[in-house]
C-alpha positions as CSV (number, residue, x, y, z in Angstrom):
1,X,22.4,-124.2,-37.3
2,X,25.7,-122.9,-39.2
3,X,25.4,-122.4,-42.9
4,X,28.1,-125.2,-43.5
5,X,26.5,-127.6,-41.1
6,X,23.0,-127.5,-43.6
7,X,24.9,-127.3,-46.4
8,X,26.5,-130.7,-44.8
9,X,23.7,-132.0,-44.3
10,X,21.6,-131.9,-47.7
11,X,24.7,-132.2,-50.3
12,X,24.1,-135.8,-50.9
13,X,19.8,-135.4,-51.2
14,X,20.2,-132.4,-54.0
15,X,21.3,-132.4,-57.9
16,X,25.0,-130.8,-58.1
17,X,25.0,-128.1,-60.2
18,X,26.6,-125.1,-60.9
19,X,25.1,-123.3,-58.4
20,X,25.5,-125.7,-55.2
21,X,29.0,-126.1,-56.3
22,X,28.9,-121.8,-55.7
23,X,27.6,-122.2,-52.3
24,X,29.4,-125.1,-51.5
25,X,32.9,-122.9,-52.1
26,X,31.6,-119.9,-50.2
27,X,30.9,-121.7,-47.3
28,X,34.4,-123.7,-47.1
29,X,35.6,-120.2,-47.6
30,X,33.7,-118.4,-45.0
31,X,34.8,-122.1,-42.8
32,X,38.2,-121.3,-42.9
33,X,37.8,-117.9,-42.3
34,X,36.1,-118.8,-39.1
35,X,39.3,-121.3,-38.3
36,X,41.9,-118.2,-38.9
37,X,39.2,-115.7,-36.7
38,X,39.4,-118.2,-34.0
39,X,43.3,-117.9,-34.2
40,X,43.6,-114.3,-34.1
41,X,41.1,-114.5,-30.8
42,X,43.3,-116.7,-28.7
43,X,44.4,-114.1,-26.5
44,X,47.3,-112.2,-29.3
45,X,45.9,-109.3,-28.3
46,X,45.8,-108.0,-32.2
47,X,44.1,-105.3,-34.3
48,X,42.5,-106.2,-37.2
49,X,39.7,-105.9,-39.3
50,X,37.7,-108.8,-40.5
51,X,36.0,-109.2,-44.0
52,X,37.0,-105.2,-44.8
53,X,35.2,-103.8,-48.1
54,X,36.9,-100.6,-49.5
55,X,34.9,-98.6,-52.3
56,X,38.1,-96.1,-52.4
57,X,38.8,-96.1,-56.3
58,X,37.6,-99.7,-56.8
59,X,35.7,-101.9,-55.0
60,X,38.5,-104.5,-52.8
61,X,37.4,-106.9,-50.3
62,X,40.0,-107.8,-47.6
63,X,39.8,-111.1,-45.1
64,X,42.2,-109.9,-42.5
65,X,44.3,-106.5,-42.2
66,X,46.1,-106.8,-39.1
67,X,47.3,-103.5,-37.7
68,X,50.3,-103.8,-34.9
69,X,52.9,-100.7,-34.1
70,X,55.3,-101.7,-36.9
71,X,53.1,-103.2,-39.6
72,X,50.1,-104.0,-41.4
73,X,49.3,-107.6,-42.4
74,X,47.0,-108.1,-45.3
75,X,45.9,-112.6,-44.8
76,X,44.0,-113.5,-47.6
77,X,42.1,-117.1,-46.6
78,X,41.9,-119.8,-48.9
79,X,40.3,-123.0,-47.6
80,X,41.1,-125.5,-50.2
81,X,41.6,-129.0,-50.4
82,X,43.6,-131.4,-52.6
83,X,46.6,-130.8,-54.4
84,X,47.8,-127.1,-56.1
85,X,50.9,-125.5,-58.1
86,X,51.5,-122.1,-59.1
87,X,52.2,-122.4,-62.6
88,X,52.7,-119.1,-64.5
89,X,51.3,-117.3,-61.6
90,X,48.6,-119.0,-62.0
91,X,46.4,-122.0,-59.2
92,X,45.9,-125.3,-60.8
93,X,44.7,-128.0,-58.7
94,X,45.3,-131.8,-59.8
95,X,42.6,-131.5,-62.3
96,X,43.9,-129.1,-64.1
97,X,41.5,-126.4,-63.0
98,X,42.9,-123.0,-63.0
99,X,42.2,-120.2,-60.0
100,X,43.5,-116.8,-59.4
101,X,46.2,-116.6,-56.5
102,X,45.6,-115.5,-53.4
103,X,49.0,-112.9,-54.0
104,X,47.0,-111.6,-57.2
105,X,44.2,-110.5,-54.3
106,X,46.5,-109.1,-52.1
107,X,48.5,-106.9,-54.4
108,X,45.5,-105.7,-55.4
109,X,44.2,-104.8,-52.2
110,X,47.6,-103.4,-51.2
111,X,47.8,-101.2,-54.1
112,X,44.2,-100.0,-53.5
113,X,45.2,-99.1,-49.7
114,X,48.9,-97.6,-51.0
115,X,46.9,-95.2,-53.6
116,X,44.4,-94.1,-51.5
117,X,46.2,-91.4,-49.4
């Protein structure tokens, strides 16, 4: 059985907490990975790497670095639902919550790769 299938499946017999919420958004996360994977399989014929960890000067975690002849593609998966602005170069979703960007990830990660030769 897949992760987000049991998760599914017991989130209404178990007390929310902090913790479930946790698992809860690593599995969407690791869903919609799984959506874009699917994607990049359909027959594109594409290099890439999937869920790449660099320990060059600091520790980066990539989704997707697609490789082709002319360029490299960092994609950064976010599997979110709901409403959300980029205010201040910041994520808020319509509760007012506030998240890092997925472009804050990927400049890191592409200045990690860029320094590293």
């Amino acid at each position: 059985m897949e992760p987000i299938t049991y998760f599914q499946a017991i989130d209404n017999r178990i007390e929310e907490h902090e913790t479930t919420k946790e698992i809860y958004t690593q599995l969407k996360g690791e869903e919609g990975e799984r959506i874009v994977k699917s994607i990049l399989d359909q027959g594109l014929k594409l290099n890439y790497e999937y869920n790449l960890r660099l320990d060059i000067k600091n520790k980066v975690q990539i989704d997707f670095l697609v490789v082709d002849d002319e360029k490299i593609i960092n994609l950064e998966i976010k599997h979110y639902h709901g409403d959300y602005y980029i205010v201040d170069n910041q994520m808020k979703n319509s509760y007012g919550n506030i998240f890092p960007t997925p472009f804050q990830q990927m400049r890191r990660a592409e200045y990690e790769l860029q320094t590293s030769y």
